[in-house]
VOPA-10548 format. One record per residue: residue number from 1; chain; y, x, z of N, C-alpha, C in turn. Coordinates in steps of 0.02 Angstrom, whole numbers. Each point is the difference from the previous one (the first is absolute). Layout:
BEGIN
seq NUM, mol A, n.v Y, n.u X, n.w Z, ca.v Y, ca.u X, ca.w Z, c.v Y, c.u X, c.w Z .
...
END
This chain:
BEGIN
seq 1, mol A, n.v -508, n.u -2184, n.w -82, ca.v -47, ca.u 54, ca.w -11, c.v 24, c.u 45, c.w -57 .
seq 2, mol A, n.v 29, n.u -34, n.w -69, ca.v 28, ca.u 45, ca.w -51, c.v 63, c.u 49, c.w 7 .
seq 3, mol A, n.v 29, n.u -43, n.w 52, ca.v 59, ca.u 55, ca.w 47, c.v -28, c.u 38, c.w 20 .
seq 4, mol A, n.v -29, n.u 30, n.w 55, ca.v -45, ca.u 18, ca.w 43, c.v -21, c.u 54, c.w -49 .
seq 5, mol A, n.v -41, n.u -16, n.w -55, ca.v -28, ca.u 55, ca.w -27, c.v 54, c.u 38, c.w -50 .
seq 6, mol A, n.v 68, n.u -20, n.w -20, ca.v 49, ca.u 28, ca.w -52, c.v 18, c.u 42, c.w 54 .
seq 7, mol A, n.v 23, n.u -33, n.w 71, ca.v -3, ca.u 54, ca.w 58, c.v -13, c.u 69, c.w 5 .
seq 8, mol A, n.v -66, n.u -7, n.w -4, ca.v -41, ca.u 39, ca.w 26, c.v -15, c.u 26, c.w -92 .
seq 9, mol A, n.v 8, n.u 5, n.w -27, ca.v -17, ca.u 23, ca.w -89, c.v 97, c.u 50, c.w 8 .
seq 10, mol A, n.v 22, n.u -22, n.w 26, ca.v 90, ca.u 57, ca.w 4, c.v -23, c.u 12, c.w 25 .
seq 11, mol A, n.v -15, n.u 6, n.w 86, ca.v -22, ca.u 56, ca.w 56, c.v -51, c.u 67, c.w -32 .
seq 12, mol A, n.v -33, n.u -36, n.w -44, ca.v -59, ca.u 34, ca.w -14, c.v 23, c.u 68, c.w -68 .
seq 13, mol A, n.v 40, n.u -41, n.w -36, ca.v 46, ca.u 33, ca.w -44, c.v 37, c.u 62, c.w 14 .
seq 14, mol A, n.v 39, n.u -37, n.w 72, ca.v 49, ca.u 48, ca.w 43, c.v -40, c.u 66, c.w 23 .
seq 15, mol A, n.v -60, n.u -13, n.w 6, ca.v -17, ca.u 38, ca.w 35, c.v -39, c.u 60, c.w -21 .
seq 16, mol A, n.v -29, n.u -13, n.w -61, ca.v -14, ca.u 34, ca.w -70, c.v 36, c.u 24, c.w -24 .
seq 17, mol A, n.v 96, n.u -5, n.w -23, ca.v 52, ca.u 41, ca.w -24, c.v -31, c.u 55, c.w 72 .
seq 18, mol A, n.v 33, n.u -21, n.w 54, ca.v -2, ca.u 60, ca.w 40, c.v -46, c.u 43, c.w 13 .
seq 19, mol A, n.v -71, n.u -23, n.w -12, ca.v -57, ca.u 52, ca.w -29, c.v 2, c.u 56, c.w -64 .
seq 20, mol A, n.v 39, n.u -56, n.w -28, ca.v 15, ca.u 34, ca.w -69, c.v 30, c.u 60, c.w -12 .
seq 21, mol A, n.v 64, n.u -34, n.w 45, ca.v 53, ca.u 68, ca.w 29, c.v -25, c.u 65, c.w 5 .
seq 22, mol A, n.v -42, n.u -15, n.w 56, ca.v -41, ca.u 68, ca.w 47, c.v -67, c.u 20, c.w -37 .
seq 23, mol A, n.v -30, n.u -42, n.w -52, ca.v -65, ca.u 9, ca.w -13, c.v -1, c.u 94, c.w -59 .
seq 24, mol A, n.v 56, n.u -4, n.w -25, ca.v 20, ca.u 50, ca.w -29, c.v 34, c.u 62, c.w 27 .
seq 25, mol A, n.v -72, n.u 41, n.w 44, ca.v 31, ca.u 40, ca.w 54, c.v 38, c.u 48, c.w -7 .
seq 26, mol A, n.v -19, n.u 47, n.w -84, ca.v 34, ca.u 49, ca.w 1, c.v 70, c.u -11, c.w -25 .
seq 27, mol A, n.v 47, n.u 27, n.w 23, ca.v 69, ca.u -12, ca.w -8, c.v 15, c.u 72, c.w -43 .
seq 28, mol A, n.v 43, n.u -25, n.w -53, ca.v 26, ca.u 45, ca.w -62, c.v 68, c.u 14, c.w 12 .
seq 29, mol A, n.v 49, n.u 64, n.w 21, ca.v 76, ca.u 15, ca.w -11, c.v -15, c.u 32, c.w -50 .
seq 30, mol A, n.v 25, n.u -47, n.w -56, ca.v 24, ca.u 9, ca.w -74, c.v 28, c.u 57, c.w -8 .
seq 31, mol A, n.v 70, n.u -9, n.w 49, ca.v 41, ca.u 67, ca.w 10, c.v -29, c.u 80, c.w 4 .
seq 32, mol A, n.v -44, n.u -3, n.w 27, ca.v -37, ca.u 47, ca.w 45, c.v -53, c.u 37, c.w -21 .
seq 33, mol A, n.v -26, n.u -71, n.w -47, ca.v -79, ca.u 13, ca.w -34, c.v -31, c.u 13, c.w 53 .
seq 34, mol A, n.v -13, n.u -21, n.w 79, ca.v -48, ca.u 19, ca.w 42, c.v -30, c.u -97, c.w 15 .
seq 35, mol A, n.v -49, n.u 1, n.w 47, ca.v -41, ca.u -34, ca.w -3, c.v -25, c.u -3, c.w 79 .
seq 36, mol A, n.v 24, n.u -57, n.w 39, ca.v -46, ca.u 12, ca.w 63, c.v -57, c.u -63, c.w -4 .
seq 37, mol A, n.v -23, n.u -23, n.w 54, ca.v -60, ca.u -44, ca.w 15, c.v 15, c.u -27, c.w 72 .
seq 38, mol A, n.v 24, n.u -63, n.w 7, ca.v 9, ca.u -50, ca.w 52, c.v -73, c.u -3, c.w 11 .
seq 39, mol A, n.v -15, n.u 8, n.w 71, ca.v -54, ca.u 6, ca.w 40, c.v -34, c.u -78, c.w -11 .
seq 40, mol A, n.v 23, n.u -58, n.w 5, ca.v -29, ca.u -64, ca.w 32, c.v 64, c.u -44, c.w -41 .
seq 41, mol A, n.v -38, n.u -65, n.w -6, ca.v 50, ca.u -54, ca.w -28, c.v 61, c.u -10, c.w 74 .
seq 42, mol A, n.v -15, n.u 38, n.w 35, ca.v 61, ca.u -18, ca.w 67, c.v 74, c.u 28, c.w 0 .
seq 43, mol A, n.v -8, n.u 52, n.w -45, ca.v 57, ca.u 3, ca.w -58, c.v 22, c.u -6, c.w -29 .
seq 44, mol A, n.v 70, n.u -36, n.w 2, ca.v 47, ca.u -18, ca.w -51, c.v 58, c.u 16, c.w -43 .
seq 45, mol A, n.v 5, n.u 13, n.w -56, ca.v 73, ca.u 22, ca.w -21, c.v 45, c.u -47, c.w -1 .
seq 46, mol A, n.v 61, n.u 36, n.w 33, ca.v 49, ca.u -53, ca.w 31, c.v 65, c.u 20, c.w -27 .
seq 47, mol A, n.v 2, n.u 51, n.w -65, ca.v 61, ca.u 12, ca.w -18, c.v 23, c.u 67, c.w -21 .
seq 48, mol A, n.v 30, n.u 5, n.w -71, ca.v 38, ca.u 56, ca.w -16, c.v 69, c.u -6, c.w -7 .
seq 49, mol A, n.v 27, n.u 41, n.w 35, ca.v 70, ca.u 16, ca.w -31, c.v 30, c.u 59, c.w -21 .
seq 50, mol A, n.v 50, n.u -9, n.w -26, ca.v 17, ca.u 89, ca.w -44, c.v 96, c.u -13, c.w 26 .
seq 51, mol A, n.v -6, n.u 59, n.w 18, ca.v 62, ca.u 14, ca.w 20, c.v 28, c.u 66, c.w 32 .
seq 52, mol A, n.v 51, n.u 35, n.w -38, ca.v 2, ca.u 89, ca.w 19, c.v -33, c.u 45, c.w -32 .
seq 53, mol A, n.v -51, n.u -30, n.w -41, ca.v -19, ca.u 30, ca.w -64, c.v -76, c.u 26, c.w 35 .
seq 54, mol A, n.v -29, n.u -67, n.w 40, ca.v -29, ca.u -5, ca.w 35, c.v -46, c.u -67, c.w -24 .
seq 55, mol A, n.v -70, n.u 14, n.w -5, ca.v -38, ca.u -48, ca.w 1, c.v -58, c.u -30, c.w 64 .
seq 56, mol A, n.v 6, n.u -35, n.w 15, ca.v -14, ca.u -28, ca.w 78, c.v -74, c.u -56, c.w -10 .
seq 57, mol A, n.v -38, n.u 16, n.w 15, ca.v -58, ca.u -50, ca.w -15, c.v -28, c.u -15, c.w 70 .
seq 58, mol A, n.v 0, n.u -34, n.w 38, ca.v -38, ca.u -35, ca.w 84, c.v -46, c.u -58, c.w 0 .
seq 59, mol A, n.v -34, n.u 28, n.w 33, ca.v -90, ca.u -30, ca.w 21, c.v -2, c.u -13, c.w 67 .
seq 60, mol A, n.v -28, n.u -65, n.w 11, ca.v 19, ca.u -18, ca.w 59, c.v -91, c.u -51, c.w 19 .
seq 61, mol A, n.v 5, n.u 36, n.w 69, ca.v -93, ca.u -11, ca.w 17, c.v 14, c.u -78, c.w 24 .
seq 62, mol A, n.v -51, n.u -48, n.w 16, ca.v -10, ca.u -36, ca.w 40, c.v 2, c.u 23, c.w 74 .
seq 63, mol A, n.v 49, n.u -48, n.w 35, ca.v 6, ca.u 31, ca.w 58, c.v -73, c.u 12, c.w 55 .
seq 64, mol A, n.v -1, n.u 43, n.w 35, ca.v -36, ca.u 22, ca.w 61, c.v 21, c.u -3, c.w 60 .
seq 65, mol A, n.v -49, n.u -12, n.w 54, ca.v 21, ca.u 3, ca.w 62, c.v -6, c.u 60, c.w 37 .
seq 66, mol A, n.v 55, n.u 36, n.w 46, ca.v 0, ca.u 53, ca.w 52, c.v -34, c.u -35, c.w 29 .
seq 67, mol A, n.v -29, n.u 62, n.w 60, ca.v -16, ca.u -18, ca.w 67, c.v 29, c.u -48, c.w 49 .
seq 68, mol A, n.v 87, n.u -3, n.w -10, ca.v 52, ca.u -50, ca.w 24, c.v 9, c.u -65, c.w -31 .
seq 69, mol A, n.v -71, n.u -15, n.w -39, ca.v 3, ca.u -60, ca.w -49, c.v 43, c.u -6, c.w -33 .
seq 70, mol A, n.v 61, n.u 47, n.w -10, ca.v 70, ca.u -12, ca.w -48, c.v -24, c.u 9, c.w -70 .
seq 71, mol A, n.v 8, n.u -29, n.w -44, ca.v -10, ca.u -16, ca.w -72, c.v 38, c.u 71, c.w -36 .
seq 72, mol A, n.v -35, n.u 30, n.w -54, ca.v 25, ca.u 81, ca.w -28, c.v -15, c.u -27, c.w -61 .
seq 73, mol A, n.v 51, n.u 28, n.w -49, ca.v -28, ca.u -4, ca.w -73, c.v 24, c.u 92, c.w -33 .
seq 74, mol A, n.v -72, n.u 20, n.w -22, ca.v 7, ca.u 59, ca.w -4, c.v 46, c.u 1, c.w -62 .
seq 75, mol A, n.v 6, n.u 43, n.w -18, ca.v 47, ca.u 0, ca.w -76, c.v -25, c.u 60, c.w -60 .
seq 76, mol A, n.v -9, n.u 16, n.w -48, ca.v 4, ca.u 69, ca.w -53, c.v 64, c.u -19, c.w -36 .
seq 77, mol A, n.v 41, n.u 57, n.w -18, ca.v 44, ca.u 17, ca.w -28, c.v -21, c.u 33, c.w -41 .
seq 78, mol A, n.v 25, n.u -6, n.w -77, ca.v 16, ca.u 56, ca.w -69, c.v 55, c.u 2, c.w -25 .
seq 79, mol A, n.v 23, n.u 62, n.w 8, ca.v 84, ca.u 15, ca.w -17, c.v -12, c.u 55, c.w -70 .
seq 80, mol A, n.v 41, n.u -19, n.w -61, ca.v -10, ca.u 58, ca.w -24, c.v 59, c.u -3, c.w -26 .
seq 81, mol A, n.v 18, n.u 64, n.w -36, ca.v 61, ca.u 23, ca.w 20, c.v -8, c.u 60, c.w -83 .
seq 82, mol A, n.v 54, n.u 10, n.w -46, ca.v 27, ca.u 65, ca.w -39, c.v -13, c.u 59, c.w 24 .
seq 83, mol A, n.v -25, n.u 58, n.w -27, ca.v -1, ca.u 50, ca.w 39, c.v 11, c.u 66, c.w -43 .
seq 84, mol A, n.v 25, n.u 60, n.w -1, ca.v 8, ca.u 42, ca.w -49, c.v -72, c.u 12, c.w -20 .
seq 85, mol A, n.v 26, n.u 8, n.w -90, ca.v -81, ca.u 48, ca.w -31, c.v -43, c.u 42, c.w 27 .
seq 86, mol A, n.v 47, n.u 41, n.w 48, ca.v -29, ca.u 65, ca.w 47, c.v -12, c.u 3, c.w 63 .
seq 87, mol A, n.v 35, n.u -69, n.w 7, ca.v -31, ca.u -27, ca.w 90, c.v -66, c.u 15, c.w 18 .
seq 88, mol A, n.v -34, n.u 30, n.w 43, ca.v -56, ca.u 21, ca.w 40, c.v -25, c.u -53, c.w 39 .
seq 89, mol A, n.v -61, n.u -28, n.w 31, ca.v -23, ca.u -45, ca.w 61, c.v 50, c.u 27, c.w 61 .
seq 90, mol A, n.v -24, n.u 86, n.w 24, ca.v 19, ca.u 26, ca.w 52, c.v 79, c.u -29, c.w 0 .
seq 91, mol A, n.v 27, n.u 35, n.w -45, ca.v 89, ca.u -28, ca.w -9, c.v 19, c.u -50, c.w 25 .
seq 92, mol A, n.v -48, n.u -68, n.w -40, ca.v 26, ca.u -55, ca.w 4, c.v -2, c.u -30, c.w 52 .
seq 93, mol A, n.v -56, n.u 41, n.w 41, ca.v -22, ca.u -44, ca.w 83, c.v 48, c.u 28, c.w 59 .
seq 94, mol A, n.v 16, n.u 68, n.w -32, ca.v 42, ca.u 21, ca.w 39, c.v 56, c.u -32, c.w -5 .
seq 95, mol A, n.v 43, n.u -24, n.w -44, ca.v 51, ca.u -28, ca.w 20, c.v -16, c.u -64, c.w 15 .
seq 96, mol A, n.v -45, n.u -37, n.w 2, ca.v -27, ca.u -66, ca.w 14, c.v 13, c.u 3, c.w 75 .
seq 97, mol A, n.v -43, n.u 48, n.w 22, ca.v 6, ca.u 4, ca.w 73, c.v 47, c.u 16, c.w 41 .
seq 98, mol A, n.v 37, n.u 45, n.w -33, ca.v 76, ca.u 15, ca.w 37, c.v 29, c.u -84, c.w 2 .
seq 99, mol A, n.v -25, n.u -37, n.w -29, ca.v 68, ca.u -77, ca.w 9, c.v -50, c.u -52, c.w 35 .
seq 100, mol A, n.v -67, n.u 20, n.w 13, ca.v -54, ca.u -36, ca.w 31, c.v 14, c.u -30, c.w 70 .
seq 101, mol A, n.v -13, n.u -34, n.w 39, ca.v 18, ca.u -29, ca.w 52, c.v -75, c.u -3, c.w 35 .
seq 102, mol A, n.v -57, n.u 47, n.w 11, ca.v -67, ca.u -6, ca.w 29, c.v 3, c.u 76, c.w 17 .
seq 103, mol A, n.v -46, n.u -9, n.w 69, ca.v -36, ca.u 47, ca.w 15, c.v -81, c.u 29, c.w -52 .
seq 104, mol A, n.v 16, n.u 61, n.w -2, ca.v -67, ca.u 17, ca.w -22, c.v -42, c.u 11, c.w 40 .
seq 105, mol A, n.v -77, n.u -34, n.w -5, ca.v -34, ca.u 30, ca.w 43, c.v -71, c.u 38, c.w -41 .
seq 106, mol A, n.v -15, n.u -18, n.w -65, ca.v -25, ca.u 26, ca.w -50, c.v -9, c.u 26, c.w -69 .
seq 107, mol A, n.v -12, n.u 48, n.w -46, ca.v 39, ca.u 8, ca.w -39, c.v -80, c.u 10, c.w -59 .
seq 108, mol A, n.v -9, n.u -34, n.w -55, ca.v -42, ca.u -17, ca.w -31, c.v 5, c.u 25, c.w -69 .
seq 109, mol A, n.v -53, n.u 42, n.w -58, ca.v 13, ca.u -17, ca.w -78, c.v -62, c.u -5, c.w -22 .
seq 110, mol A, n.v -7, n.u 0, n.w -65, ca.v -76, ca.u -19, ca.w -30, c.v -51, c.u 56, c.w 14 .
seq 111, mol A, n.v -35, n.u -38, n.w 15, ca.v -50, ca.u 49, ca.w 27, c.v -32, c.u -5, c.w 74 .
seq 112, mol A, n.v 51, n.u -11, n.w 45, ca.v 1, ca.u -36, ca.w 72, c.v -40, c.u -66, c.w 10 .
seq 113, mol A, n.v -36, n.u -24, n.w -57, ca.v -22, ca.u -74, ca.w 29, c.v 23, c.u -69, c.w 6 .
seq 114, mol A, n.v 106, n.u 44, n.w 26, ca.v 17, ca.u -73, ca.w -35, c.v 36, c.u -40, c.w -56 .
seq 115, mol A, n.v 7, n.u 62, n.w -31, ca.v 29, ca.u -24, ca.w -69, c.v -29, c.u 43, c.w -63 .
seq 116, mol A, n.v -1, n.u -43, n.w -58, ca.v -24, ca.u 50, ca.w -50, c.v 30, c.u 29, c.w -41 .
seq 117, mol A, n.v 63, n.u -31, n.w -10, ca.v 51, ca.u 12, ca.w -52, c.v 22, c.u 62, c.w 3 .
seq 118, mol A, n.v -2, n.u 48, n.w -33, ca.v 20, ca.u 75, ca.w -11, c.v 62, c.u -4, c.w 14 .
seq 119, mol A, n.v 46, n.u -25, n.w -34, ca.v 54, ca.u 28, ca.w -13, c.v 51, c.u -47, c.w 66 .
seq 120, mol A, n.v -37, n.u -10, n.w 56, ca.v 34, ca.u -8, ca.w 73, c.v -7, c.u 16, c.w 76 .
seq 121, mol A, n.v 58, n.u -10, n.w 32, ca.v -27, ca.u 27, ca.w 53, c.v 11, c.u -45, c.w 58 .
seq 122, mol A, n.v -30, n.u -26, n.w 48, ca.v 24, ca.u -47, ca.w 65, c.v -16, c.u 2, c.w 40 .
seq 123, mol A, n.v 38, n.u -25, n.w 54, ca.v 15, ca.u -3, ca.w 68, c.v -39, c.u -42, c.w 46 .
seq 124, mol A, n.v -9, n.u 1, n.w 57, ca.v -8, ca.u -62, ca.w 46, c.v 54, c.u 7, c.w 43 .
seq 125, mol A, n.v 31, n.u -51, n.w 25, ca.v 57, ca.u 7, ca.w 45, c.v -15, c.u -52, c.w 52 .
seq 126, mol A, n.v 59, n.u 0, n.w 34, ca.v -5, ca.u -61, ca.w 43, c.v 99, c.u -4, c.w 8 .
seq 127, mol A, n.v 28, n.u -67, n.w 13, ca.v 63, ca.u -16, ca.w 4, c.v 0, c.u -56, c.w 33 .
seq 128, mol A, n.v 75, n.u -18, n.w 53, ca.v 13, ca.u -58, ca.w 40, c.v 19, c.u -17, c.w -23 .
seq 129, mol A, n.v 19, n.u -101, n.w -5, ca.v 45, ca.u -40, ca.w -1, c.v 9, c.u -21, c.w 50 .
seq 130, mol A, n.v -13, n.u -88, n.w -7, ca.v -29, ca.u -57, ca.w 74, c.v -68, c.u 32, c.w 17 .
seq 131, mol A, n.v -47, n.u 23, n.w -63, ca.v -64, ca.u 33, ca.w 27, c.v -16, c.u 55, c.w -14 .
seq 132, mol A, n.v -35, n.u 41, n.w 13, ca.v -30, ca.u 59, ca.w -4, c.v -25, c.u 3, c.w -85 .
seq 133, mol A, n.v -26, n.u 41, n.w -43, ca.v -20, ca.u 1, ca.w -59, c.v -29, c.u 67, c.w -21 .
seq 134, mol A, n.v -43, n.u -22, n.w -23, ca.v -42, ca.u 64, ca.w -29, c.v 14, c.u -41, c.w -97 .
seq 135, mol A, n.v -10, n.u 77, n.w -22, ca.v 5, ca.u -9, ca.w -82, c.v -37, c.u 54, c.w -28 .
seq 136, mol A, n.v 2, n.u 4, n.w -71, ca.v -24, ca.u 36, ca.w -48, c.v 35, c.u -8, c.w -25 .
seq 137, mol A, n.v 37, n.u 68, n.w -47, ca.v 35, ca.u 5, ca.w -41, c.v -31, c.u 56, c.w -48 .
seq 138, mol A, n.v 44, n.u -34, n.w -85, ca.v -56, ca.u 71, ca.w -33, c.v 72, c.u -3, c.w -55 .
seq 139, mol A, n.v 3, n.u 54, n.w 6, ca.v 64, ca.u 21, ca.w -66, c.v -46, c.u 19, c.w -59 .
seq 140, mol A, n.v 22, n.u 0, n.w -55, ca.v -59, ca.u -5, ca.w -51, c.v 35, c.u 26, c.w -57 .
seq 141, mol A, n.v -2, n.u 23, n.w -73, ca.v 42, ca.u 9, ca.w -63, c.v -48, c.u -19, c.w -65 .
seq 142, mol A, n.v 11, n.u -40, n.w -31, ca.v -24, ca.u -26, ca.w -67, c.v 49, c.u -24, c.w -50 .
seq 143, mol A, n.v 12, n.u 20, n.w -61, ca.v 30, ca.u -35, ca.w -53, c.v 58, c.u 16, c.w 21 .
seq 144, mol A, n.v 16, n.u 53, n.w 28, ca.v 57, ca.u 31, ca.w -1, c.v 53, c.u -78, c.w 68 .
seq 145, mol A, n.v -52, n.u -3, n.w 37, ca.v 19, ca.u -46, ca.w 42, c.v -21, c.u 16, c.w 78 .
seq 146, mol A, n.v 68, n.u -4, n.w 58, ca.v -55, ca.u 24, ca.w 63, c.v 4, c.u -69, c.w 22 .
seq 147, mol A, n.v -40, n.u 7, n.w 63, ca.v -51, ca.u -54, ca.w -7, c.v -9, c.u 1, c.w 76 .
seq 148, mol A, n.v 15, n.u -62, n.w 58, ca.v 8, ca.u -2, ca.w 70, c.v -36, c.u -61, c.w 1 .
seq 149, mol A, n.v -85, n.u 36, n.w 53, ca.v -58, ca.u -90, ca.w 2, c.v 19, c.u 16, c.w 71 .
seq 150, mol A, n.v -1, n.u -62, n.w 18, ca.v 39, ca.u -2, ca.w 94, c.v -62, c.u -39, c.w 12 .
seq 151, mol A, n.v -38, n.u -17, n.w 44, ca.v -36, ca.u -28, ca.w 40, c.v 11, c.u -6, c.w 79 .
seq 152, mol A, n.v 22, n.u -49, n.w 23, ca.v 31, ca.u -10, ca.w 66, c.v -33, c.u -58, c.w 37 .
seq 153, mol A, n.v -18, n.u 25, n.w 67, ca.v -29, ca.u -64, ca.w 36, c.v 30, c.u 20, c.w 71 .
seq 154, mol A, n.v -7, n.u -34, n.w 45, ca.v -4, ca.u 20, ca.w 56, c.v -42, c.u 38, c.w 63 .
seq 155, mol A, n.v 16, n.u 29, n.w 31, ca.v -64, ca.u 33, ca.w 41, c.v -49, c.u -53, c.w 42 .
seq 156, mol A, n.v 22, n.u -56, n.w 7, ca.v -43, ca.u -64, ca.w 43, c.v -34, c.u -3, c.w -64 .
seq 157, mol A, n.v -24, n.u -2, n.w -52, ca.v -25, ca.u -54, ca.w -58, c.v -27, c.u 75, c.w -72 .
seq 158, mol A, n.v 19, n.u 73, n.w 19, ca.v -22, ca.u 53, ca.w -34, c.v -65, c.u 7, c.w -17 .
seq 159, mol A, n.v -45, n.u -23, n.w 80, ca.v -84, ca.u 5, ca.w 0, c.v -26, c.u -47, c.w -57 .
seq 160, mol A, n.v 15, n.u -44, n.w -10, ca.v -24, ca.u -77, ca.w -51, c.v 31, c.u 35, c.w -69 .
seq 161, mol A, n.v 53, n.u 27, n.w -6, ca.v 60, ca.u 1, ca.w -81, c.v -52, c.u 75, c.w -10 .
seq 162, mol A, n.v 3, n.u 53, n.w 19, ca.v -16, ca.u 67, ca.w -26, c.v -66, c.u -4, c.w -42 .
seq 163, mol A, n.v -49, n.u -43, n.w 2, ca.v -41, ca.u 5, ca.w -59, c.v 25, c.u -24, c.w -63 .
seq 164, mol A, n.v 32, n.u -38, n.w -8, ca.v 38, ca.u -44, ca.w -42, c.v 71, c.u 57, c.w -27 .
seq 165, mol A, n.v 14, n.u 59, n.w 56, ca.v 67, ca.u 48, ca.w -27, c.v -63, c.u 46, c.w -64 .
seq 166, mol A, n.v -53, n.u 13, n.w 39, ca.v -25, ca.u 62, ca.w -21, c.v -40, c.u -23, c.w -49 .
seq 167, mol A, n.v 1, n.u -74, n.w -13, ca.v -36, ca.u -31, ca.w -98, c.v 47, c.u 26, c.w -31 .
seq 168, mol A, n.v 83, n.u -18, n.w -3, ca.v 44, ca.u 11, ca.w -43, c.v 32, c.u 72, c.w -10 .
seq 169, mol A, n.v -21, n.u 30, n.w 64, ca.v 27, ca.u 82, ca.w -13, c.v -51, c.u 16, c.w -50 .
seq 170, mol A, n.v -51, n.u 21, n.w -1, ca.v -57, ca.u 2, ca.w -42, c.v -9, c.u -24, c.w -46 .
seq 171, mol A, n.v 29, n.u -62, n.w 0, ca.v 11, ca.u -21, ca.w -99, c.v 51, c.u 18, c.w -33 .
seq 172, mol A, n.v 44, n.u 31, n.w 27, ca.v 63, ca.u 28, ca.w -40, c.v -26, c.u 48, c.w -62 .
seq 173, mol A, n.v 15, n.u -17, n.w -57, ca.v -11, ca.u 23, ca.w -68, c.v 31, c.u -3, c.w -45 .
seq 174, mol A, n.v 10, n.u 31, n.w -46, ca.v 43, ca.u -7, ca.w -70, c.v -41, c.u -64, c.w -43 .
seq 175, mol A, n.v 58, n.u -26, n.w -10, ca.v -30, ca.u -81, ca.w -34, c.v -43, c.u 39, c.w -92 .
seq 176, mol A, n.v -27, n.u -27, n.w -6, ca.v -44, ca.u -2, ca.w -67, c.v 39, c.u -10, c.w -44 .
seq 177, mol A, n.v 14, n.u 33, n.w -43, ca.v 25, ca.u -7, ca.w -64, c.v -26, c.u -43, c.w -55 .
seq 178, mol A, n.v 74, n.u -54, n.w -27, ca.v -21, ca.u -70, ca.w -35, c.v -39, c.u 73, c.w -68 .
seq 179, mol A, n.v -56, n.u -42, n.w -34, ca.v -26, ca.u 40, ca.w -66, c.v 65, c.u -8, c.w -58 .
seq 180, mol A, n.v 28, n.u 49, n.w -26, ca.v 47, ca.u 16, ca.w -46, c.v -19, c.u -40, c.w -71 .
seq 181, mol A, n.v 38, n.u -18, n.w -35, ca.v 7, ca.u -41, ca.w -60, c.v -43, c.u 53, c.w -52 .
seq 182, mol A, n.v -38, n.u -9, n.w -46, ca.v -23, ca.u 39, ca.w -28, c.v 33, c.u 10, c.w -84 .
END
């Protein structure tokens, strides 16, 4: 029985870090000073890497089922990236998009409903692999940093993910400033 319950006292442990993980929704790029909001503990951060002078941060949902019962795990991406002092949003999306690999099928900025952040502008697209894909993309500029939030799911599994795209487009914000040393 004292097995049994040390058992079940780790499981219980285990399972609390990973609450823990997710329980802290809004996510901070330091880099960036911006600030989004993970919809549901069904999101997880699964990893940064920096490379190309490139900072890479990926969120990765609990998987969902298509209509074809095939298992989907949606994903968000945050890329941020150096950008000149005088770099523009318009600028920056424009060359974003010239190297983009999606169809546009909508084109979004603050004010539209689905994002609030002033100083960006984004897309809805859709792109093939093995599956079909719809996304959100939002090019963004803060702290002298541009700034690529990818949101990607598939078109079988879009209907279930798009309330969950349109929490985090909408929480995009400039992170709060720590109070200065006095």
């Amino acid at each position: 029985m004292k097995r049994f319950l040390s058992i079940l006292s780790l499981l219980q442990a285990a399972l609390a870090l990973r609450a823990q993980d997710t329980a802290s929704l809004p996510r901070t790029f330091a880099e960036a000073k911006i600030t989004i909001d993970l919809p549901n503990n069904a999101w997880h951060f699964t990893g940064k890497q920096e490379k190309n002078n490139l900072v890479v941060y990926v969120f990765k949902r609990d998987e969902v089922r298509d209509s074809l019962n095939r298992s989907i795990i949606p994903n968000i991406g945050v890329i941020i990236e150096n950008v000149a002092d005088k770099m523009d949003v318009v600028t920056y999306s424009a060359k974003k998009r010239g190297s983009a690999s999606f169809d546009v099928t909508a084109m979004f900025i603050a004010g539209d409903g689905k994002i609030n952040f002033v100083n960006a502008v984004g897309y809805k697209g859709t792109y093939t692999d093995a599956f079909e894909h719809i996304v959100y993309v939002v090019h963004a500029i803060n702290n002298k940093k541009g700034i690529q939030i990818i949101l990607d799911t598939t078109t079988g599994t879009f209907d279930q993910i798009e309330p969950e795209f349109f929490e985090v487009l909408r929480s995009i914000r400039k992170s709060k400033e720590p109070p200065k040393p006095s």
